[in-house]
C-alpha positions as CSV (number, residue, x, y, z in Angstrom):
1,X,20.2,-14.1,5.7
2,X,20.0,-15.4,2.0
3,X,18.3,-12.4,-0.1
4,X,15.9,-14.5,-1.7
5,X,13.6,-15.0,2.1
6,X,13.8,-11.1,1.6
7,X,12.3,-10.9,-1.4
8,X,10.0,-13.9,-0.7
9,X,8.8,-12.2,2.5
10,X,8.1,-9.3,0.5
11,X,5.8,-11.0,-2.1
12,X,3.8,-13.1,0.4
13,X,3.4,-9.8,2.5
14,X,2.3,-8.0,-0.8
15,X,0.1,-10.8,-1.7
16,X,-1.6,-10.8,1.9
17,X,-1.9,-7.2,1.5
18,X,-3.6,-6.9,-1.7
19,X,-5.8,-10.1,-1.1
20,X,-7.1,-9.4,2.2
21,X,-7.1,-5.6,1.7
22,X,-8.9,-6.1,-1.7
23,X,-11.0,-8.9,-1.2
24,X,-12.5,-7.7,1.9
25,X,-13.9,-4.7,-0.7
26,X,-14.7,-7.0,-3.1
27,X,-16.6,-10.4,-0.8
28,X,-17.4,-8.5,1.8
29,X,-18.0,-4.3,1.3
30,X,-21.6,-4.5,1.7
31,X,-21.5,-5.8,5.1
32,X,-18.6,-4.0,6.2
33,X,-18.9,-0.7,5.1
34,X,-15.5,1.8,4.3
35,X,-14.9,1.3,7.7
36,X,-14.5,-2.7,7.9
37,X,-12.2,-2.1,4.5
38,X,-9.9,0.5,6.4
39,X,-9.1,-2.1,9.1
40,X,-9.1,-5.1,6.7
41,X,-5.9,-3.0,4.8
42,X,-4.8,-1.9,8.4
43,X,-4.9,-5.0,10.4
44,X,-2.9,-6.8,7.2
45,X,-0.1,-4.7,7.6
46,X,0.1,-4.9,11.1
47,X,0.5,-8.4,11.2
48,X,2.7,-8.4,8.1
49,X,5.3,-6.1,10.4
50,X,5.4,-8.6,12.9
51,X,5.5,-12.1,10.9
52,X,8.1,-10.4,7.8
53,X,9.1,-7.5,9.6
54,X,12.8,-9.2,10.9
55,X,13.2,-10.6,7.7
56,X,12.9,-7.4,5.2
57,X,11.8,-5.2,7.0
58,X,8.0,-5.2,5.7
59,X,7.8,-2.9,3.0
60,X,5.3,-4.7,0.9
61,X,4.7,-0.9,-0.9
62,X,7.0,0.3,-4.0
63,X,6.7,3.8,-2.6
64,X,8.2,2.4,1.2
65,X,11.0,0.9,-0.9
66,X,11.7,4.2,-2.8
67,X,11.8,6.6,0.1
68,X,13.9,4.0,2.0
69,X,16.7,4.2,-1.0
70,X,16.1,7.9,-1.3
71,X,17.2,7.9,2.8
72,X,20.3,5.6,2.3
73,X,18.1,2.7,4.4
74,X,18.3,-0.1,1.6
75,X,20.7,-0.6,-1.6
76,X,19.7,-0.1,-5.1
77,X,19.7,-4.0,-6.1
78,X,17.6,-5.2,-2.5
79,X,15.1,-1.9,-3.6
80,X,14.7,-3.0,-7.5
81,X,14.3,-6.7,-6.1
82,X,11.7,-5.7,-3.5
83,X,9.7,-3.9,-6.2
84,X,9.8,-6.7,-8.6
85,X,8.5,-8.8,-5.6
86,X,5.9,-6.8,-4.3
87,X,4.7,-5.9,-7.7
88,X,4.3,-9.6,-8.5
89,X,2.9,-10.0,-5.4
90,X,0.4,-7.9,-5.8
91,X,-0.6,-9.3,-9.3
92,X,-1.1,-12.7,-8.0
93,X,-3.1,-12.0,-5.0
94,X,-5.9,-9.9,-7.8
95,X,-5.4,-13.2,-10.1
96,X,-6.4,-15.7,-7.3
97,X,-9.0,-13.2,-6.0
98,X,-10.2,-13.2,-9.4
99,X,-10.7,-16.7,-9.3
100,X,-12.1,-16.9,-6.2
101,X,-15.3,-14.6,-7.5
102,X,-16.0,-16.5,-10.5
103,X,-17.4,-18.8,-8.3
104,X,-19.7,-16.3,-7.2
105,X,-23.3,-16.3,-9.2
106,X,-24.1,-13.0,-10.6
107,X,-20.5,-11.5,-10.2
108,X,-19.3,-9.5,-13.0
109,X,-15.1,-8.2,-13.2
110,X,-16.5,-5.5,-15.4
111,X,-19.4,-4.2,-12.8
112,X,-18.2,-5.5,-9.4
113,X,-14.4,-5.1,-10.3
114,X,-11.1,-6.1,-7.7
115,X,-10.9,-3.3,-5.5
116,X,-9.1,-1.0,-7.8
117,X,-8.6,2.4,-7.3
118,X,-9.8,5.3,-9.4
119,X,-10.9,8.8,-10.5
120,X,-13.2,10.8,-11.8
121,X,-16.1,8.4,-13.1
122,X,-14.1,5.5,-11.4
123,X,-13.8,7.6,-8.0
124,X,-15.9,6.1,-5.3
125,X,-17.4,9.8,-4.2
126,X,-16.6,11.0,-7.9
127,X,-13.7,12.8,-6.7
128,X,-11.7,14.4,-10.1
129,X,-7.9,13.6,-11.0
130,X,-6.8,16.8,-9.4
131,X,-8.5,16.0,-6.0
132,X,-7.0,12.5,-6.2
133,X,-4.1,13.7,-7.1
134,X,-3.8,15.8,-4.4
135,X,-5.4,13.3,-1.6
136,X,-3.2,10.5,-2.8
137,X,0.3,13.0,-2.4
138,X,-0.8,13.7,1.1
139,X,-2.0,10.5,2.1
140,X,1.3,9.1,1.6
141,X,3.1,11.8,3.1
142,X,1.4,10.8,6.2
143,X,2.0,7.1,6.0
144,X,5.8,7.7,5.3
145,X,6.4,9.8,8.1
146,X,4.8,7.1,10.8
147,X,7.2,5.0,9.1
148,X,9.6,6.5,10.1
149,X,9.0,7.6,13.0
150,X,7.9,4.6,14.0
151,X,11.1,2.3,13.0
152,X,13.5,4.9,13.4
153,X,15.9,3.8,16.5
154,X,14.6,6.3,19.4
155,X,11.1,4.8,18.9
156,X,9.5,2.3,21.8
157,X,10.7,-1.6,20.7
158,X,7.8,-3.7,19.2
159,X,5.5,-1.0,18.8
160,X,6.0,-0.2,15.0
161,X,3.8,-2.8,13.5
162,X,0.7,-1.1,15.5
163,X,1.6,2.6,14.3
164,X,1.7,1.6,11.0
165,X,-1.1,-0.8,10.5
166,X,-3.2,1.7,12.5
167,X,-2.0,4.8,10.5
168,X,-3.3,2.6,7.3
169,X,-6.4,2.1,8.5
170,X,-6.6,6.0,9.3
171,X,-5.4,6.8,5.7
172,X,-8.0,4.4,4.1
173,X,-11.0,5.8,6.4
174,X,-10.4,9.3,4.6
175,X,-8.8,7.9,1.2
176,X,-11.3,5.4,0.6
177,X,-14.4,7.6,-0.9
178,X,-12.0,9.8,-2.6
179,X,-9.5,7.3,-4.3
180,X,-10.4,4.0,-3.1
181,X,-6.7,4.6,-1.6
182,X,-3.8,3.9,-3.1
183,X,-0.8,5.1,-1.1
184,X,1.0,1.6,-2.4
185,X,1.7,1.3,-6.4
186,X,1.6,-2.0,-5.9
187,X,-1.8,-2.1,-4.3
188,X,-3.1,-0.2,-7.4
189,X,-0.8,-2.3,-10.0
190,X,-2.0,-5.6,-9.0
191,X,-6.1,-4.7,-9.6
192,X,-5.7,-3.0,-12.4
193,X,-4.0,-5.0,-14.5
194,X,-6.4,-8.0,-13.9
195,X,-9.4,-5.8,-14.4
196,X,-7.9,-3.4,-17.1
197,X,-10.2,-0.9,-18.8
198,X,-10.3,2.7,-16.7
199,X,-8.3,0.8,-13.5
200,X,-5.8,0.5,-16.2
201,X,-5.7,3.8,-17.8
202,X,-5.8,5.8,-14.8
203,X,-3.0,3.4,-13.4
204,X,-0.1,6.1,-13.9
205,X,-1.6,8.2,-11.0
206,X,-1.5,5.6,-8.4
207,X,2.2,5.3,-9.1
208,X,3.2,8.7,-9.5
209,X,1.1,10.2,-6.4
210,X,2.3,7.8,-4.0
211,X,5.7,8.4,-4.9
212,X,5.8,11.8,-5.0
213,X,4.1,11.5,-1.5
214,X,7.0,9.2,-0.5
215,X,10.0,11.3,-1.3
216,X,8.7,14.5,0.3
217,X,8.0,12.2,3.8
218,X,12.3,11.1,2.9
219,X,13.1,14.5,2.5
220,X,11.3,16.2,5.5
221,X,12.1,13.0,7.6
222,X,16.1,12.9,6.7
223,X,16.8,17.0,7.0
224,X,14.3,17.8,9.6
225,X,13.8,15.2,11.8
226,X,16.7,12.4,11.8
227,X,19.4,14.7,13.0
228,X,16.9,15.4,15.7
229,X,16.3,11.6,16.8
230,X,20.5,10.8,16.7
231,X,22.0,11.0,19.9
232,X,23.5,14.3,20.9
């Protein structure tokens, strides 16, 4: 397969991601509740795994892309191009969501903002950096280690895309008051340069936690658990 439909599937599945996941926070949070959100940014990856997932594997997350190098799973050039992608993915989904609420009478980028994550004043539940911090780390951990368990070769064929998308939407039912929910630089990256400001600024924990989250899942998964799953 040419690398390019990698990295393509990885910026559409970014972009679908971040617009859906987003946008349904954005159009449609006051109808739907935390709840609706969680499954919006579920549901996308689910169906992401099974429309991408043959072609690259369906990271559409920086932190997915770093843990898989960390684990010997994908080589340095397909990781730095997947990031690229899914970071420019992510851009352009907030750009044409942007554009998309223009439109909308009374909406405001300052006071309604994209989605973006945040702490402290920007927190949803006013959560501080160090809670954040803290919930972001884990958060990630958990996602990481459905991963891979869920792709790893002893697990049940065709079920991967339902773990993960569901394990999402689990993540974001607990992340979202505390964070918004990150667990995805790109997810963070994409808002918060469009709506700059305090998304901006408090961009370098949304990149940090969630890979710091990742590598501990790599670590734990690779020593602990893959020389479990090989076969004897």
């Amino acid at each position: 397969m040419c690398d390019y439909k990698k990295y393509l599937a990885e910026f559409i599945g970014t972009f679908v991601l971040v617009f859906i996941g987003t946008g349904s926070a954005v159009v449609a949070g006051k109808e739907i509740g935390f709840l609706g959100i969680a499954l919006a940014f579920g549901l996308s990856v689910l169906v992401m795994v099974y429309a991408i997932g043959q072609i690259s594997g369906c990271h559409i997350n920086p932190a997915i892309t770093i843990a898989m190098l960390a684990n010997g799973k994908i080589g340095s050039k397909d990781a730095a191009m997947y990031i690229i992608a899914q970071c420019i993915g992510a851009i352009i989904a907030s750009l044409v969501l942007l554009s998309i609420m223009t439109g909308l009478p009374g909406y405001s980028l300052a006071i309604n903002g994209l989605g973006q994550d945040g702490y402290g004043i920007a927190s949803p539940g006013g959560f501080p950096l160090m809670s954040g911090f803290i919930a972001e780390v884990v958060l990630t951990f958990i996602f990481l280690m459905v991963v891979f368990g869920a792709t790893c070769k002893k697990a049940p064929a065709g079920f991967a895309g339902i773990a993960i998308g569901l394990s999402l939407a689990m993540i974001h039912m607990v992340g979202i008051p505390i964070t918004g929910t990150s667990v995805n630089p790109a997810r963070s990256l994409g808002p918060a340069l469009v709506v700059g400001g305090t998304a901006l600024a408090q961009l370098w924990m949304f990149i940090l936690a969630p890979i710091i989250g990742a590598l501990v899942a790599a670590i734990v998964w690779k020593y602990l658990f893959e020389e479990t799953m090989s076969p004897a």
